[in-house]
C-alpha positions, 0 to 999 in steps of 0.5 A: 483194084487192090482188097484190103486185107482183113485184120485177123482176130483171135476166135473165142476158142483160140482165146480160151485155149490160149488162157487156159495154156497160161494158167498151166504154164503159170502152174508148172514154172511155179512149181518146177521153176522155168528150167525144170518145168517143160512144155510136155508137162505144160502140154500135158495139163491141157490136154494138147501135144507139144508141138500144139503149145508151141503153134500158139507160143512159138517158144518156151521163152515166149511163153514165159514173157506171155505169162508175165504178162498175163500175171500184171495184165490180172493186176490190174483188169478191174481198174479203170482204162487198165492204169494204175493210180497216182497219188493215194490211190497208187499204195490202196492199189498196192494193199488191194493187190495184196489182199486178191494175192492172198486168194491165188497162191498159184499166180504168186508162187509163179512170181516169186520163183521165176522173179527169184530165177531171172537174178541168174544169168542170161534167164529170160525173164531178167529184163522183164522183171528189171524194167518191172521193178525200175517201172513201179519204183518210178510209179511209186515216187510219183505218187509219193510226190503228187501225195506231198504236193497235194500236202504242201510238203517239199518230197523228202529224201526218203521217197526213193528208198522208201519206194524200193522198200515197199516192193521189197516187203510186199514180195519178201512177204508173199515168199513167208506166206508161201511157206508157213501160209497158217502164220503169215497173213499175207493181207494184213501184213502188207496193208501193215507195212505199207501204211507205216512206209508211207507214213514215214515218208509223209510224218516222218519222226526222228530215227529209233533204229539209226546205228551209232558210227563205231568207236575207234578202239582204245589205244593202250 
């Protein structure tokens, strides 16, 4: 008679122990940047050995890739089934997410510098934040589309740019409240930005800012 193996699950402590070398890591790359910061500095955090981070994370790369994860895994723990909303719901998602931001500097500063890191040659974390950005830009415009269905309106074709720029502010924003955090209110000036995004796309008003084409020099 063949036994059935027994599926393996983590214990509580392994679990602990594993958070509490994410919420280190997230600390070190943050602050240091992933080439800088090692693992002995993570090991060093936490109290273990070098080869202890690796029995739990295999490789740096692969704690990196867990660390990211776990970033975006924070995001969204208090929503229901863990799946961010459509329609509305998606851009109050997204100023609530600014406001949580403001209160863990630790977690966006880890975001910015190794988002602004994987823009380099084969770093790691390219394709993850690659396919993060072509993710949420994808959730974006169908949000915005279940927005103009929802108000009889043919989804105009401000949706996609519309949708890159809003990432764009939220994260260019999070980078100025890093530096001057007593002059940027990072919450209020995201919920700002993104309600005058949406807006515009859904009451859009004729262009103030739109650039004259330029003039062809006189000839003499």
């Amino acid at each position: 008679m063949v036994t059935a193996r027994r599926q393996s699950h983590p214990r509580p402590q392994t679990l602990a122990r594993r958070r509490d070398i994410l919420e280190a890591a997230a600390e070190i790359f943050g602050s240091k940047g992933y080439t800088n910061g090692t693992l002995s500095d993570i090991a060093e955090q936490v109290n273990m050995t070098h080869p202890g981070i690796l029995h739990h994370f295999g490789s740096k790369d692969q704690l990196l890739m867990e660390v990211l994860r776990f970033r975006d895994e924070t995001d969204v723990q208090n929503l229901v089934d863990q799946h961010i909303p459509d329609g509305i719901e998606f851009f109050r998602h997204l100023v609530k997410t600014a406001f949580t931001n403001a209160q863990r500097a630790g977690i966006v500063q880890a975001f910015v510098v190794l988002s602004a890191e994987s823009v380099t040659d084969d770093h790691p974390a390219r394709d993850f934040f690659m396919d993060r950005y072509r993710t949420l830009r994808g959730e974006a415009r169908h949000a915005f589309e279940v927005m103009c269905a929802d108000r009889g309106l043919v989804p105009p074709d401000t949706i996609a740019p519309a949708s890159a720029a809003i990432l764009a502010v939220m994260d260019g924003l999070q980078v100025q409240w890093l530096l001057d955090p007593t002059n940027v209110d990072l919450a209020q000036a995201s919920e700002f930005a993104i309600e005058a995004i949406v807006a515009s796309v859904l009451e859009p008003r004729a262009a103030i800012l739109t650039a004259e084409a330029p003039r062809e020099p006189e000839s003499v």
